[in-house]
C-alpha positions in Angstrom: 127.5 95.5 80.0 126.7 98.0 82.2 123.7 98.5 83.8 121.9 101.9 84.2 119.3 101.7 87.4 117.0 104.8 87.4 114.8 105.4 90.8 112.8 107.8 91.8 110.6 108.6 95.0 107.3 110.0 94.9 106.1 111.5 97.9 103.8 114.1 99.7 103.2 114.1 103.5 100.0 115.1 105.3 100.6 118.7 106.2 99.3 119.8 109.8 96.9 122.4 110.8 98.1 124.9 113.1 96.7 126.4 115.8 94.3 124.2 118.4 90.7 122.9 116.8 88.1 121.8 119.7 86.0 120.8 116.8 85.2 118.1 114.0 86.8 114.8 113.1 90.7 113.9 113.5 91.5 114.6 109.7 89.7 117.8 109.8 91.4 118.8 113.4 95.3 118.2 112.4 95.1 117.5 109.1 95.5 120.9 106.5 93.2 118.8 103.7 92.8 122.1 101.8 96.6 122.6 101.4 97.4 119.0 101.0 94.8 118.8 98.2 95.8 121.9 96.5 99.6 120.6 96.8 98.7 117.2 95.5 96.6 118.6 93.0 99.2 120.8 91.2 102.2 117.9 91.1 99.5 115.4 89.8 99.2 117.8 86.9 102.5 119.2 86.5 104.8 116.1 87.3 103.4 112.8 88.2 101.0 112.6 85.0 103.3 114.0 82.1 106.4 112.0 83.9 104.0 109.0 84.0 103.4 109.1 80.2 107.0 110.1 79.5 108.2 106.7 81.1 105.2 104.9 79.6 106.6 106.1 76.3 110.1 105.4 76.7 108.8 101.6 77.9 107.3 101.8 74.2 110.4 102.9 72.5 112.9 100.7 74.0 110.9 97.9 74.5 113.4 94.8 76.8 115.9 98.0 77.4 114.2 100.3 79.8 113.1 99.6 82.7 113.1 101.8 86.4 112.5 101.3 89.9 109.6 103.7 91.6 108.5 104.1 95.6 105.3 105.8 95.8 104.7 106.3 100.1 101.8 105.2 101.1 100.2 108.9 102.1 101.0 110.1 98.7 98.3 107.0 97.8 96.2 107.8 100.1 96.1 111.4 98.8 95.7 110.5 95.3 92.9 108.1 96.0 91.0 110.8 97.6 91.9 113.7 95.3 93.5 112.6 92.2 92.5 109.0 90.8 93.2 109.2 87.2 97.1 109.8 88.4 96.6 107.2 90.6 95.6 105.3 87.2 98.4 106.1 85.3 100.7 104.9 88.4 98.5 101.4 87.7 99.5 101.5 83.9 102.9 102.1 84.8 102.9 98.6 86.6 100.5 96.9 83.7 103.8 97.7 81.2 105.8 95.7 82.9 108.9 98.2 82.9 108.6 99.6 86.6 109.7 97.7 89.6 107.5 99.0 92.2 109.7 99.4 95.6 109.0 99.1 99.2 109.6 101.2 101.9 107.8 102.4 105.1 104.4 103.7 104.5 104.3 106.9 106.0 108.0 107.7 105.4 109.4 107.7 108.9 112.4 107.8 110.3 110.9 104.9 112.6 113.7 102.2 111.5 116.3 104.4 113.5 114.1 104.2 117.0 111.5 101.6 116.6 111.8 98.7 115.3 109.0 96.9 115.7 106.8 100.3 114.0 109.4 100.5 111.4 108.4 96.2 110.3 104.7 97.0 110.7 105.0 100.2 108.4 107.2 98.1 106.2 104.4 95.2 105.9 101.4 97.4 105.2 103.4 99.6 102.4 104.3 95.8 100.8 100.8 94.7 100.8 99.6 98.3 99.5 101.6 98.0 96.7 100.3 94.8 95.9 97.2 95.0 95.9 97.0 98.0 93.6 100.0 97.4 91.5 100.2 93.5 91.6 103.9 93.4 92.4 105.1 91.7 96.0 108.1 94.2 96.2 111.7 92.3 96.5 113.5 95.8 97.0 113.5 98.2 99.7 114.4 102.1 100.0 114.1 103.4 103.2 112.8 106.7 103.7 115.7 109.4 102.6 117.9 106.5 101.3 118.8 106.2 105.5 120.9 102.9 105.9 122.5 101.5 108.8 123.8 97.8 109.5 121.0 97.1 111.9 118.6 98.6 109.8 119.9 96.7 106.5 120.0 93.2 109.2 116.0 94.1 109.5 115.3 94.8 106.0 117.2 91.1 105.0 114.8 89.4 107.6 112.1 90.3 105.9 112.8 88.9 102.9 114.0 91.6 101.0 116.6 90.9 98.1 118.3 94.2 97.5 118.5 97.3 99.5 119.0 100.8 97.9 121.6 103.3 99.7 123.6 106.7 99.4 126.6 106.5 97.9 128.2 109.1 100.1 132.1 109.2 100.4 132.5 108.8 104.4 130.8 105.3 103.9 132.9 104.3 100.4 136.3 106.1 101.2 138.2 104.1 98.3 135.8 102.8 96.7 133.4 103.5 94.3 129.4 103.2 93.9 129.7 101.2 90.7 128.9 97.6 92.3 126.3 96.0 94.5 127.8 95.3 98.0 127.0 94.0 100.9 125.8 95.4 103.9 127.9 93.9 107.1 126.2 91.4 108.9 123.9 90.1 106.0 124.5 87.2 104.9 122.7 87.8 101.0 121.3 91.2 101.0 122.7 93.3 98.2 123.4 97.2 98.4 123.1 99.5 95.5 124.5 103.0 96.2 123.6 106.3 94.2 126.0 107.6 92.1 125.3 111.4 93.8 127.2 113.2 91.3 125.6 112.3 88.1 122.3 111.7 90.5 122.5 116.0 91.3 123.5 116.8 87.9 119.8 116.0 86.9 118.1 116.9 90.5 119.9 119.7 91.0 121.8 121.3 88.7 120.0 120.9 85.0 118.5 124.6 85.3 121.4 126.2 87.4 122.8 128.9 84.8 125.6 129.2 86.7 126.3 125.7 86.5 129.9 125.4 84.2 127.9 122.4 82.4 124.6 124.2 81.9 122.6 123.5 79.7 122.5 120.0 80.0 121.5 118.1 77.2 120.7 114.3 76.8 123.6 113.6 74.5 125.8 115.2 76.3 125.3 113.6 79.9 124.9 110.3 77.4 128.5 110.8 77.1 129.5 110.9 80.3 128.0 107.6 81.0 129.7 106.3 77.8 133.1 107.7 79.2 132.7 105.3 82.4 134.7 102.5 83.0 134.0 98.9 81.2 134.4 97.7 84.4 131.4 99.7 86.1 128.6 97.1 86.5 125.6 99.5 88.0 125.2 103.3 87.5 122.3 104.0 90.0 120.8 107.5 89.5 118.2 107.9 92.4 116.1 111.1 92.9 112.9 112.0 93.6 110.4 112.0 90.8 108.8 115.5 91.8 112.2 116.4 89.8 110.5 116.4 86.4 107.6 119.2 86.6 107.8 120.3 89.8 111.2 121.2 91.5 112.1 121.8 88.1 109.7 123.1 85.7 108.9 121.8 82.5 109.8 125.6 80.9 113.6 124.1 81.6 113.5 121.4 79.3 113.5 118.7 81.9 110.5 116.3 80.9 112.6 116.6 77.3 115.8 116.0 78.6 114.1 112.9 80.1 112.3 111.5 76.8 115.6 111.9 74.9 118.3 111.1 77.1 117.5 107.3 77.3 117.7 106.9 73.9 120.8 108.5 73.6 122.3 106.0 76.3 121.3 103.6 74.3 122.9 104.4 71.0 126.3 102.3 72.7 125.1 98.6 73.4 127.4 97.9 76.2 124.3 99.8 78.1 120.7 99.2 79.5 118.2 100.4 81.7 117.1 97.9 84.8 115.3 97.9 87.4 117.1 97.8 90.6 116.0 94.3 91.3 116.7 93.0 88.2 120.3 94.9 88.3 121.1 93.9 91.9 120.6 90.1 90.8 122.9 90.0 87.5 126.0 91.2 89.3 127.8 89.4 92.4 128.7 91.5 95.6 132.0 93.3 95.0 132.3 92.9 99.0 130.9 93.6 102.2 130.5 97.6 103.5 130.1 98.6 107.2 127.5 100.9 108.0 127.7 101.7 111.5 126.3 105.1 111.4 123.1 105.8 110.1 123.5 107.1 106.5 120.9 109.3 104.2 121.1 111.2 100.9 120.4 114.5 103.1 122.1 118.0 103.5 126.1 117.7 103.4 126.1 115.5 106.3 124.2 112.8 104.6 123.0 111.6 108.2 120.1 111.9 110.2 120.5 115.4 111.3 118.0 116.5 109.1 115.5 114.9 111.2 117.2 114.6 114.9 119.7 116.5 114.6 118.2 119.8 117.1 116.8 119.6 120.5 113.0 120.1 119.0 113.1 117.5 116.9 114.8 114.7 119.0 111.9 116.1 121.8 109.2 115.6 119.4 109.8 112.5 118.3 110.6 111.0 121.5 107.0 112.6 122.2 105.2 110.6 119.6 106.9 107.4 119.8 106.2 107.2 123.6 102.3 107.3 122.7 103.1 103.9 120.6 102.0 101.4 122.8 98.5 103.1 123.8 97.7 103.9 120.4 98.0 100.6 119.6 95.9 99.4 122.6 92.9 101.8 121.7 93.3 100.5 117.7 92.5 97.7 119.2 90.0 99.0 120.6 88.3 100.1 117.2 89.5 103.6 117.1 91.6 102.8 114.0 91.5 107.0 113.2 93.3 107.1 115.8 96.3 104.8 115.0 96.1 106.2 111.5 96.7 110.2 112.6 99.2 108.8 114.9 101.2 106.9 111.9 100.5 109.8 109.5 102.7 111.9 112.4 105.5 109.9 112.0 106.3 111.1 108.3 109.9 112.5 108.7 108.7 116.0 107.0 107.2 116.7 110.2 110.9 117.2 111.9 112.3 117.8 108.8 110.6 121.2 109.1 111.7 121.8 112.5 115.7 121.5 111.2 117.7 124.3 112.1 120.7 123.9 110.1 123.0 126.9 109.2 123.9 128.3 105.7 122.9 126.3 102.7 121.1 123.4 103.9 118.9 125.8 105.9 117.8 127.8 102.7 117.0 124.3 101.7 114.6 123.4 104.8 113.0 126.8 104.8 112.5 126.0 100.6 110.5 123.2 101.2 108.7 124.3 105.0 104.9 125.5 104.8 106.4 127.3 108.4 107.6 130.6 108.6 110.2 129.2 111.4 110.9 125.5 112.3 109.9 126.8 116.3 106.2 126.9 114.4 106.8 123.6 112.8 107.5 122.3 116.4 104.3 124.3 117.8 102.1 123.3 115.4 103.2 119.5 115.7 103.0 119.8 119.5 99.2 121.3 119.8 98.3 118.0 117.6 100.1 115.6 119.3 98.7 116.8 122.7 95.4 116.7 121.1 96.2 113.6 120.1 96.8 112.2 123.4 94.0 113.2 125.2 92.1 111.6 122.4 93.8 108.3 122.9 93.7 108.1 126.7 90.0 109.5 126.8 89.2 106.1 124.8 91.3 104.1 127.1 90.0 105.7 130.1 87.0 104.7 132.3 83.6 105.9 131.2 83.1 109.3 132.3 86.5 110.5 132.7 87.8 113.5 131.5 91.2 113.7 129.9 92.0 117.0 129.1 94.8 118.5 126.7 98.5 119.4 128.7 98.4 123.2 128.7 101.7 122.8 127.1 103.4 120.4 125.0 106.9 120.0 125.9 108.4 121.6 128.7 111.1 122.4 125.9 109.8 125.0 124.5 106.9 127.6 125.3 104.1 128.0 123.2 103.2 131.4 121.3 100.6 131.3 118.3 102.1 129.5 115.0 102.7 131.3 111.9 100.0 130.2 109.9 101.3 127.7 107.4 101.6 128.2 103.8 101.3 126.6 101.0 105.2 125.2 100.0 106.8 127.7 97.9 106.3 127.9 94.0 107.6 125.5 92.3 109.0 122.9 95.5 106.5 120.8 97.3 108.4 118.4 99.9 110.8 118.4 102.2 113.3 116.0 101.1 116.4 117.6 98.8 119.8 116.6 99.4 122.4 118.8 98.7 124.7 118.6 95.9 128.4 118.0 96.8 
């Protein structure tokens, strides 16, 4: 039998304000509340509710045969708390079926497990204990943010009790092999791997409303066929992508949420397939053999490394910046100034360098897609002006009464500082920074 494992990623970061703000609270001085509640806001009603109820549905339907894997971050809860709460209590029903296997992964979607391990653990701790307390599920299966997977990382992740780890299934880390088996990261001694099957994964994510697409228009029975036409031998078929594909990155006008409430069923129709949850799937097949991952791997741009977030002079500067500030942070949490540590670990979302990428051809049309910038040099400015706000905070607190800690006049030495493009709300119909692109 072969297992079909269905994930998807929910996520929306907190945008920055640009410019400098002498004034008000932290949130209201970095934070762009207004654009992240309008953003929120509009995939709540286009994507996470109707996709919501179209898995609730399909849990209905195929009652012991359908079940998916879902990582909501932790500032996309944090968001919908605040803004949304009825789609944060649909996300609640979705755990009360019993057909979603909520994941883990770090809470604010940093790249942290690549730098820092010790913030990477505690991220990894408080997203566990997030997600059960609201959705009564101790997770048992990471994703790390972008699907980025190395051996040390995977070493980490096994540590802390973890049973299965979910990866890319790009072709520089396979060569001869294929993504149809769980493996085993090198160096773990029970961890299991599943890798995403990219090109059935795209044909979804990507390329269901592409009319120039040979295969378009997809249709349920059809890519139901293609699953059928797989080996007998193929024990997993993971199709990971991020759920802001129904609704939002592609509209409901293209038959997607249709596609997705019929194509399950059609799967179906051939028993020698099911629909588990990438726990559940991880745990009925053995290893088919251990994988090296010595290079950091992700499901982004062509490369599939970490150049989407590292990969430019600005963004390696920037997040060198923010990770120095660590340990005093840390020190004036202790402190009580818990805002503090909070905007700190909201900077650390990876879409913050994502939009600073400067990458040529097609996997800068997809940056720019996604950016609220005009030019990643604003996404740098912008992040700069906060983090350097964001210092002085911190060391004001940890300074002796009376001292005055001022803002740097300038951020890095890098890069000089001209006024921001005002940021924009993300383009119509795209709301985060996280698209791989198709091969």
């Amino acid at each position: 039998m072969t297992d079909v494992v269905f994930y998807f990623q929910a996520h929306q970061p907190y945008r920055l304000r640009p410019g400098r703000h002498e004034r008000g609270e932290p949130q209201q001085r970095w934070f762009d509340d207004e654009l992240n509640q309008l953003v929120v806001e509009r995939v709540a009603e286009r994507c996470y509710r109707p996709m919501n109820a179209v898995l609730l549905d399909l849990a209905k339907r195929h009652e012991g045969r359908f079940r998916v894997g879902l990582s909501v971050t932790g500032t996309l809860l944090d968001q919908l708390r605040a803004w949304s709460p009825a789609t944060l209590d649909s996300f609640v029903a979705l755990a009360e079926s019993g057909a979603v296997e909520f994941l883990c992964e770090t809470s604010q979607h940093s790249v942290s497990a690549l730098t820092c391990p010790d913030e990477f653990k505690a991220q990894v701790e408080l997203h566990a204990r997030t997600i059960e307390d609201l959705f009564g599920q101790r997770p048992t299966t990471f994703r790390n943010t972008e699907l980025i997977i190395r051996e040390d990382i995977a070493r980490i992740v096994e540590s802390m009790g973890f049973a299965t780890l979910l990866g890319e299934g790009a072709d520089r880390l396979l060569g001869w092999r294929k993504p149809f088996w769980p493996y085993r990261p090198a160096g773990c001694s029970a961890l299991k791997l599943l890798l995403r099957c990219y090109s059935l994964s795209d044909d979804i994510g990507f390329r269901f409303s592409n009319r120039q697409w040979p295969e378009y228009p997809l249709f349920a029975d059809k890519y139901a066929r293609w699953l059928h036409g797989m080996s007998d031998d193929a024990a997993v078929v993971c199709l990971f992508m991020d759920y802001e594909t129904f609704g939002e990155h592609q509209w409901a006008d293209t038959g997607i949420l249709e596609f997705m409430k019929r194509m399950p069923g059609e799967v179906l129709t051939d028993p020698r397939f099911v629909f588990r949850a990438p726990g559940e799937a991880a745990a009925r097949h053995p290893v088919a053999g251990d994988l090296a991952i010595p290079d950091a791997v992700s499901w982004a741009d062509a490369e599939r490394d970490v150049s989407a977030w590292l990969g430019n002079p600005m963004q390696r500067s920037a997040h060198a910046e923010l990770y120095a500030l660590r340990d005093e942070v840390l020190k004036v949490a202790a402190l009580g100034r818990v805002d503090l540590l909070e905007a700190w670990r909201r900077m650390t979302t990876s879409d913050h360098v994502y939009y600073m990428a400067t990458k040529l051809e097609s996997d800068n049309d997809v940056h720019e897609y996604f950016s609220p910038y005009g030019r990643p040099h604003d996404a740098f400015m912008t992040f700069c002006n906060v983090l350097d706000d964001l210092r002085a905070r911190v060391r004001q607190a940890l300074a002796p009464p009376d001292t005055d800690v001022a803002p740097s006049p300038k951020a890095t030495p890098t890069v000089t500082h001209t006024q921001a493009t005002p940021a924009t709300p993300p383009r119509q119909g795209r709301t985060d920074a996280r698209k791989r692109r198709e091969p």
